[in-house]
C-alpha positions in Angstrom: 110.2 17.5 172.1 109.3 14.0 171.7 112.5 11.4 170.3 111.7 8.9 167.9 112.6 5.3 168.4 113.2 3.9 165.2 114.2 -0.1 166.0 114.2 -2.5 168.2 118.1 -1.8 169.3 117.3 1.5 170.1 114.8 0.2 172.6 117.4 -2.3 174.3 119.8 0.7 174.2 117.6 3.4 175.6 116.6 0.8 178.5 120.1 0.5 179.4 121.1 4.0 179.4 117.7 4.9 181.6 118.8 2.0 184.3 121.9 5.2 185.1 119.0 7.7 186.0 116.4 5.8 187.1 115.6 3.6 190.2 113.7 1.1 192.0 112.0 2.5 195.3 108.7 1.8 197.2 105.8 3.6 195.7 105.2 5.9 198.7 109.0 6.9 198.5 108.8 7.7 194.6 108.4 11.5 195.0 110.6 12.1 197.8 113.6 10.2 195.6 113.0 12.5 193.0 112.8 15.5 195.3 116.1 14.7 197.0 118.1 13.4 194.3 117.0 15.2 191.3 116.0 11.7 189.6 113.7 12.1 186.7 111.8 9.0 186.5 110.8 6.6 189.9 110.2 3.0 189.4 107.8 1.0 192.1 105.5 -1.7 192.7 102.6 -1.4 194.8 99.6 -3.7 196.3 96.5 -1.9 194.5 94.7 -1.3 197.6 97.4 1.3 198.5 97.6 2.2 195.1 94.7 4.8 195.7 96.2 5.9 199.4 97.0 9.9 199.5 96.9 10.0 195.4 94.5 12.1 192.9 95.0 10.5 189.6 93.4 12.7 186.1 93.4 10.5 182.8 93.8 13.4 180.6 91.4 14.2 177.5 93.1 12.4 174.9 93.5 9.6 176.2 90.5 7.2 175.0 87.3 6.7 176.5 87.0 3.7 179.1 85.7 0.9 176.8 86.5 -2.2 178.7 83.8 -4.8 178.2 81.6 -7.1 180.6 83.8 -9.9 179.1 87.1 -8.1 179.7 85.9 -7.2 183.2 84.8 -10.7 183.9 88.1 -12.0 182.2 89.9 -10.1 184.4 87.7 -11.4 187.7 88.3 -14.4 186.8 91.8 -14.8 186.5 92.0 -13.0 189.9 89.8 -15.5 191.5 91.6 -18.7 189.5 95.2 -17.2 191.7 93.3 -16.5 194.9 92.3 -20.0 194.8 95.6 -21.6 193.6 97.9 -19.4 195.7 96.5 -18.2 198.6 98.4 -20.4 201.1 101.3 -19.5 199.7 100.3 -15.5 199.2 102.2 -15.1 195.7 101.2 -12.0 194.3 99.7 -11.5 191.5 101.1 -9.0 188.7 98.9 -6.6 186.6 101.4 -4.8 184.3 101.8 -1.3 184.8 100.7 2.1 184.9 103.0 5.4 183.8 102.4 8.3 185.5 103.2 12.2 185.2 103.1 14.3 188.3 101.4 17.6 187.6 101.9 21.0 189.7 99.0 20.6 191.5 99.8 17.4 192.8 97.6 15.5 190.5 99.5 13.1 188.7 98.6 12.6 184.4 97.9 8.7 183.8 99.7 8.3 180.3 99.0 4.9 179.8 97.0 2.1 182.3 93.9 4.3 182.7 91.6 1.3 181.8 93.3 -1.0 184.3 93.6 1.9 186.6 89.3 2.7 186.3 88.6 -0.8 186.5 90.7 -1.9 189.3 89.4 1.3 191.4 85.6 0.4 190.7 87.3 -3.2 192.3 88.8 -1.5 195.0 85.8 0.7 196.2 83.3 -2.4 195.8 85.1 -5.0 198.2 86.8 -1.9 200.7 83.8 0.2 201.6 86.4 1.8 203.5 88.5 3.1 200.8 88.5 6.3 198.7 89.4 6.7 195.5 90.1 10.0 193.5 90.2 9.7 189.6 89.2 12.8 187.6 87.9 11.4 184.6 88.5 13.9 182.0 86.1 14.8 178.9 86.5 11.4 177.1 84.7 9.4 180.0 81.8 11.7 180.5 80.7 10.7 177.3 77.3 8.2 177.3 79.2 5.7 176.0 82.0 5.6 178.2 79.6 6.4 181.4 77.7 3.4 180.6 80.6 0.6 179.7 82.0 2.5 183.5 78.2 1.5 185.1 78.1 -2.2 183.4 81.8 -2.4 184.7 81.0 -1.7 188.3 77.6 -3.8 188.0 79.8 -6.9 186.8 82.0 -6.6 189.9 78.9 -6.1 192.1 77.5 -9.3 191.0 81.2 -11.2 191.1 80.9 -13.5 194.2 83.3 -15.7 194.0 86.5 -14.7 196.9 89.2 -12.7 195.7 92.2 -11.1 198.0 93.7 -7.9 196.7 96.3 -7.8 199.0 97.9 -10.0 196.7 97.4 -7.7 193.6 100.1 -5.5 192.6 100.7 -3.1 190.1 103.8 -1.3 188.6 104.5 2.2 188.5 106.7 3.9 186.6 106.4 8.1 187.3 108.1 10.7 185.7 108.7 14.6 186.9 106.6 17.2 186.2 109.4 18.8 184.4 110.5 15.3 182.7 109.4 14.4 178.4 106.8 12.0 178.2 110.2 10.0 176.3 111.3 8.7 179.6 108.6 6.6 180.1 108.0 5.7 177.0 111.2 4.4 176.4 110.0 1.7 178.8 106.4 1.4 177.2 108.0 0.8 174.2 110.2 -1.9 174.4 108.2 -3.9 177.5 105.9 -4.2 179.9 106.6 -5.1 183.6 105.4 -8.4 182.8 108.2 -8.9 180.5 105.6 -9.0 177.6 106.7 -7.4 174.2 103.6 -4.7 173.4 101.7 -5.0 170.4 102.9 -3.0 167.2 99.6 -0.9 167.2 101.5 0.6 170.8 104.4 0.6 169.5 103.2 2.8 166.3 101.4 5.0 168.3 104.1 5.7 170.9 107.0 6.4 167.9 104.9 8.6 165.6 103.8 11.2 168.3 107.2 11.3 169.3 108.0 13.3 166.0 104.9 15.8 166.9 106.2 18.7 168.8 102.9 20.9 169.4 100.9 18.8 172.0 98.0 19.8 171.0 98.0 18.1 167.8 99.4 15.4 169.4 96.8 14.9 171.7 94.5 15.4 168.4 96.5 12.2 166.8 96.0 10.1 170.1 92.2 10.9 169.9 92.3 9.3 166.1 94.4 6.5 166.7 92.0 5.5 169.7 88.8 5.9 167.4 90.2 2.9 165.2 89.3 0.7 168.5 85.5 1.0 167.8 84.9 -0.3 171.4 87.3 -3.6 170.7 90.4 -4.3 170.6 92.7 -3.6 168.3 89.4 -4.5 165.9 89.5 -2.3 163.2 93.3 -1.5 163.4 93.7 -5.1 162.5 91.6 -5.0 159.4 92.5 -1.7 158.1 96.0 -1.4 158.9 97.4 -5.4 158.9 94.7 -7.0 157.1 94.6 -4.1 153.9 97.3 -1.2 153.9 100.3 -3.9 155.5 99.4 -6.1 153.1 99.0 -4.3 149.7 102.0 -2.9 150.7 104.1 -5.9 150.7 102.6 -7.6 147.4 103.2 -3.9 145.0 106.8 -3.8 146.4 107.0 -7.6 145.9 107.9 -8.6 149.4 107.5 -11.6 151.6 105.4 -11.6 154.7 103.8 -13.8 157.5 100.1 -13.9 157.7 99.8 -12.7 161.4 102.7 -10.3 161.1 101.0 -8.4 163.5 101.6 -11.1 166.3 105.5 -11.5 165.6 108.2 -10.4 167.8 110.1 -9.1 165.1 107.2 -6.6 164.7 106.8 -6.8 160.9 103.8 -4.3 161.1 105.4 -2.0 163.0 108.6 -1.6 160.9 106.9 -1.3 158.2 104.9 1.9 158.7 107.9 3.0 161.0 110.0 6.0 160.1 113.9 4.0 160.1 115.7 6.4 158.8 116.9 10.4 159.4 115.0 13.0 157.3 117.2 15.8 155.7 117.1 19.3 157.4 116.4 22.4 155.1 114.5 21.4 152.4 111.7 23.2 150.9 109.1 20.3 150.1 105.5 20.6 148.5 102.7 18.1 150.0 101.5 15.6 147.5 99.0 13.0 148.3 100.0 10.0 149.8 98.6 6.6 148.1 98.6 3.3 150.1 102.1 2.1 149.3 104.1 5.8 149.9 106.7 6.2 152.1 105.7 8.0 155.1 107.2 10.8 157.4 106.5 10.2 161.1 104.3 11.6 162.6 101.3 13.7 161.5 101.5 12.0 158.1 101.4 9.0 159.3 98.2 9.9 161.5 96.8 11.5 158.4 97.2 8.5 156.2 95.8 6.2 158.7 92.6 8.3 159.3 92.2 9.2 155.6 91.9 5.5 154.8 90.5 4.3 157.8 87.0 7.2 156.7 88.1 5.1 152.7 87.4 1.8 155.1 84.5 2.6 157.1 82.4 3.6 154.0 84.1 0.7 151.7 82.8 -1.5 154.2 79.1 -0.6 153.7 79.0 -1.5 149.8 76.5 -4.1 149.0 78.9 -6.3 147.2 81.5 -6.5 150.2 78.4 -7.9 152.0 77.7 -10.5 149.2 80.9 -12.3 149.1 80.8 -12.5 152.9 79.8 -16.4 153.0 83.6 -16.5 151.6 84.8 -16.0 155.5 83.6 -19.3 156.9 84.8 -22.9 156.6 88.5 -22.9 155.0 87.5 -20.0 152.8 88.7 -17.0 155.2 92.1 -16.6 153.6 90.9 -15.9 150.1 88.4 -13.9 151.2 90.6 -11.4 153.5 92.8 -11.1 150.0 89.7 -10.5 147.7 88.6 -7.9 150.4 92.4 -5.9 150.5 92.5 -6.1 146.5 88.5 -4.5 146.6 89.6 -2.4 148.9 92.9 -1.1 146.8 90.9 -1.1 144.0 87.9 1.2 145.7 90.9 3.4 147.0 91.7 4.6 143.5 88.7 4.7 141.3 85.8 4.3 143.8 82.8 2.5 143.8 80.8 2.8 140.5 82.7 -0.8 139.5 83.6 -2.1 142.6 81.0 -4.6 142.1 82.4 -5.7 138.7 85.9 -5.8 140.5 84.8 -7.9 143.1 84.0 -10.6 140.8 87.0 -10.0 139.0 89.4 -10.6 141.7 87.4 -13.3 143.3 87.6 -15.4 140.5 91.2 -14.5 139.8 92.6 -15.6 143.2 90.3 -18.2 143.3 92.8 -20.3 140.9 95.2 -20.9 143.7 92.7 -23.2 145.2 92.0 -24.5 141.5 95.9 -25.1 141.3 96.9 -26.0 145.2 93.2 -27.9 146.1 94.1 -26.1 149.8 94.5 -22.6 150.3 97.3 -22.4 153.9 97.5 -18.5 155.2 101.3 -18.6 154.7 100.2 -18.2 150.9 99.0 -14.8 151.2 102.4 -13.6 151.6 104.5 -16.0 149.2 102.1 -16.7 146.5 102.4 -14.4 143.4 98.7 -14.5 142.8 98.4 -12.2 145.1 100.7 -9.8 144.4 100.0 -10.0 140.0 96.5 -9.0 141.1 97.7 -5.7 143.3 100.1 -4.7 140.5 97.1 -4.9 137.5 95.0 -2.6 140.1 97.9 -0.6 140.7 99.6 0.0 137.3 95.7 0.3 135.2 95.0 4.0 134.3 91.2 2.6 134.3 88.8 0.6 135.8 88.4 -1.1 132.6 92.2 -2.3 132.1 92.4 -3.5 136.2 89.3 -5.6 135.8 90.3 -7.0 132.1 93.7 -8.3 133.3 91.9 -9.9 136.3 89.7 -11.5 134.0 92.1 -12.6 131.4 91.4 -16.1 130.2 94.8 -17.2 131.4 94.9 -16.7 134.5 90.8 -18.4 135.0 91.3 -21.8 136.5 88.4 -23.5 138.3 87.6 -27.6 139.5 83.8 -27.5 139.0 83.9 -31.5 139.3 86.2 -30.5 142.6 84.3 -32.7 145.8 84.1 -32.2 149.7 85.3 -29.0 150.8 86.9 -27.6 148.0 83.6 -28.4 146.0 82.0 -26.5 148.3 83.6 -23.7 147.9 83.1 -23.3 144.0 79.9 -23.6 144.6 79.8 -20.9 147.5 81.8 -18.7 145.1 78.9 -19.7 142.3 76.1 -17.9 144.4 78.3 -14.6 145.4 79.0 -14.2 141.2 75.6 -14.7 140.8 74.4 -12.1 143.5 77.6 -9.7 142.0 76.3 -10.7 138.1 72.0 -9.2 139.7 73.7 -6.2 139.1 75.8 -6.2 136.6 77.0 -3.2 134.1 76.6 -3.6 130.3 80.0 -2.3 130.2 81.0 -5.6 131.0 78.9 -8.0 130.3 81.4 -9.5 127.9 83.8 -10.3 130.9 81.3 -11.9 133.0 80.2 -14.3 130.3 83.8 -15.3 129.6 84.8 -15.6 133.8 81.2 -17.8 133.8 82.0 -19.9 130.7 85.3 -20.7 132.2 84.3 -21.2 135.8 81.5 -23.3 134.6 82.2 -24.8 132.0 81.8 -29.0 131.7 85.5 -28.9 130.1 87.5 -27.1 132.6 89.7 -28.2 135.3 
C-alpha cells in the first residue's frame, strides 16, 4: 500500500527514521547486505562503467518513453567533457544523481526512477567501451517510433562527440530496495532529495505523493502513464502551463490568496502544497462523486490524476482556438505577464461555458487587465499574484451564471483605463493590444457589439488617460 507524504517535515522525518534500516555499502555488496541482514533498502555509489557489470536492468511499462533530446544529450556531453578537462589531474569524480532500483525474482532489477540517465549513460558506455555489455530490457513504452528514434539520435550525438571524456570518473548513486520491500522506501528518499543534495521539482514531488494513495497498481501505473504524457517530449513543458501557469493560479486569485510568480521554482514548494492532500480523510463515509471544478479541493490520488488529465484534454483543445493565437504578439517584449493572465482567465472562462464567446471574452479580459499597465506604466511578475486585478477578473468569470454577465463586468466602464498618448514601450504595447482587438472585433458577435464599441471608445478615445 503506498503512504502518503503530506509535508515537508514528514520528508525530514521519514529520512531519519530510514538512516535505522538502511545503509551505505559498495554497489556489488548491495544484495548480499540485504541477504545476510534482512535490510530492506541498500545505498551505494558506483563508477558507471561498472554500473552495467553482472546487472539486467527492465524500465517497466509505465514508466515514460525515453525522450531525452539532442540538446539534453549534448548538454550532458558537455558538462562531462568541461570536468574531464578541469579535473583530470586531480581525478575528482563527477556525480550524476541517482537511480532507484527494485530487484525482481528473476534477478532483473525494476528502474523506478533514472531510466533516462540510465539509457543514455549505457548508449555512453557501449560507444567509448566496445568491450562492454549492457543489458536493459526496454519495455513497451520505448519500442514506440518515437521513443526508438529520440534512442537512435541519442546514440548518433554520442557517436559524433569527439571531444575526450573519462568515465572512470563518473559515478552514479544507487538506492535498491527488496523484492519484497513498498516502492515507499525509496521514495521517501526521491521525495525529499536527490543524492546531489538538490530539492526535486514539485511536478516529482506531486507525482510521487498522489500514487501513494493508489493501492491497485495497475491503475497506478495507468496514472504514471498520464502524468508522463503532460511532458509532450519537453520538460516539464506543458505541466508548467497547465498546472502552474492556469489551474495554480486561478486557484489562488478565487480564494483570494497571495503567490509568487514562479512558485513552481521555490523551495517552499508552493505548487506542490497546493494540489497536495495535507490533511487525514475520514473513514466510513458513504460519498457520491460530483464534478470537480478548477478551484475544488481534491482527494489524493486518482482524483487528482483525473482532474489533471480532464483539464489538461480542456487545455490541449483551448489552445487550438483562433483567438488564443491572435493575442499571441502579447508574449514578447515586456508584455508576457499580462498575457500569461489573459490566457489563465480565457482559459477559466472556456472551462465553464466553452468556446462559442471565448473570442468576445478574450477581448474582454484583455482590456480589463490591461488597466494595470494604464495605472502602474510597468507591469513586474510579482503583480500577478498581489494585484487585485487579477483576482476581480476570476471571481466575475467565476460567480456569472452566463457568458453575458462575466463578459459585461469585464467590460464595465469603470474598470476601462487606457494611455493611448502613453510613448516608448508602454505605447507600444496599446498599440499591439490595438491590432489583437481588431483581429478579435473581424469576428465579432452581434450579441455584443454594444460592448465592443464602448471598450473601443474608451481605449481609444482622444480624452482618456
Amino acid at each position: 500500500m503506498r503512504r502518503p507524504i503530506t509535508s515537508l517535515e514528514n520528508f525530514a522525518e521519514d529520512a531519519k527514521k530510514l538512516k535505522t534500516i538502511v545503509q551505505e555499502v559498495p554497489l556489488t555488496e548491495i544484495y548480499d547486505i540485504q541477504e545476510n541482514t534482512g535490510l530492506p533498502v541498500g545505498i551505494g555509489q558506483t563508477c558507471i562503467l561498472d554500473l552495467f557489470k553482472n546487472r539486467s536492468f527492465a524500465i517497466p511499462d509505465y514508466q515514460r518513453p525515453y525522450c531525452w533530446t539532442t540538446q539534453n544529450v549534448e548538454r550532458l556531453l558537455k558538462d562531462l567533457s568541461d570536468w574531464h578537462s578541469r579535473h583530470y589531474k586531480d581525478k575528482k569524480e563527477y556525480h550524476l544523481g541517482s537511480i532507484i532500483l527494485k530487484r525482481c525474482s528473476n534477478g532483473i532489477v525494476d528502474v523506478i526512477d533514472g531510466q533516462q540517465r540510465l539509457i543514455t549513460l549505457a548508449l555512453l558506455v557501449l560507444s567509448r567501451h566496445s568491450d562492454k555489455t549492457v543489458n536493459i530490457l526496454l519495455g513497451s513504452n520505448n519500442e514506440t517510433a518515437t521513443a526508438l528514434e529520440a534512442i537512435s539520435k541519442a546514440q548518433d550525438t554520442i557517436a559524433l562527440w569527439k571531444k575526450e571524456l573519462d568515465l572512470s570518473s563518473v559515478v552514479v548513486s544507487i538506492v535498491e530496495i527488496g523484492e519484497q520491500e513498498s516502492d515507499d522506501l525509496a521514495f521517501n528518499f526521491f521525495n525529499h532529495l536527490n543524492s546531489a543534495g538538490v530539492l526535486l521539482t514539485d511536478y516529482e514531488l506531486l507525482k510521487g505523493h498522489h500514487l501513494r494513495y493508489i493501492k491497485e497498481d495497475t491503475v497506478a501505473k495507468i496514472m504514471a502513464a498520464r502524468w508522463h504524457a503532460l511532458d509532450k517530449g519537453s520538460v516539464d513543458g506543458l505541466k508548467e502551463r497547465l498546472l502552474h501557469k492556469c489551474l495554480f493560479r486561478i486557484r489562488k486569485w478565487l480564494a483570494h490568496e497571495k503567490f509568487v510568480w514562479n512558485a513552481d521554482e521555490q523551495e517552499t514548494h508552493d505548487l506542490f502544497h497546493e494540489f497536495a492532500l495535507e490533511f487525514d480523510m475520514p473513514r466510513g463515509l458513504c460519498t457520491t462523486y460530483k464534478e470537480v471544478r478548477i478551484d475544488s479541493m481534491l482527494s489524493g490520488g486518482l482524483e487528482f490524476f483525473d482532474y489533471v488529465n480532464r483539464y489538461r484534454m480542456q487545455f490541449e483543445q483551448f489552445v487550438k482556438q483562433n483567438s488564443v493565437h491572435v493575442i499571441s504578439p502579447l508574449r514578447w517584449r515586456s508584455y508576457g505577464v499580462l498575457h500569461d493572465a489573459i490566457i489563465a482567465l480565457a482559459f477559466f472562462f472556456y472551462c465553464k461555458f466553452g468556446d462559442i464567446y471565448l473570442k468576445d471574452a478574450i477581448y474582454a479580459i484583455a482590456w480589463n487587465v490591461s488597466s494595470l499597465r494604464a495605472k502602474m506604466g510597468q507591469v513586474r511578475r510579482n503583480y500577478l499574484g498581489d494585484k487585485p486585478v487579477f483576482r476581480d477578473a476570476a471571481l466575475a468569470i467565476a460567480r456569472a451564471t452566463h457568458e453575458s454577465e462575466a463578459i459585461g463586468k469585464l467590460l464595465d466602464r469603470e474598470q476601462l483605463h487606457v494611455k493611448l498618448k502613453a510613448t516608448g514601450e508602454e505605447g507600444h504595447y496599446w498599440q499591439e493590444l490595438k491590432k489583437c482587438s481588431g483581429e478579435l472585433e473581424k469576428e465579432k458577435t452581434d450579441l455584443l457589439n454594444a460592448h465592443y464599441s464602448l471598450a473601443y471608445e474608451l481605449g481609444f478615445s482622444e480624452n482618456s488617460n
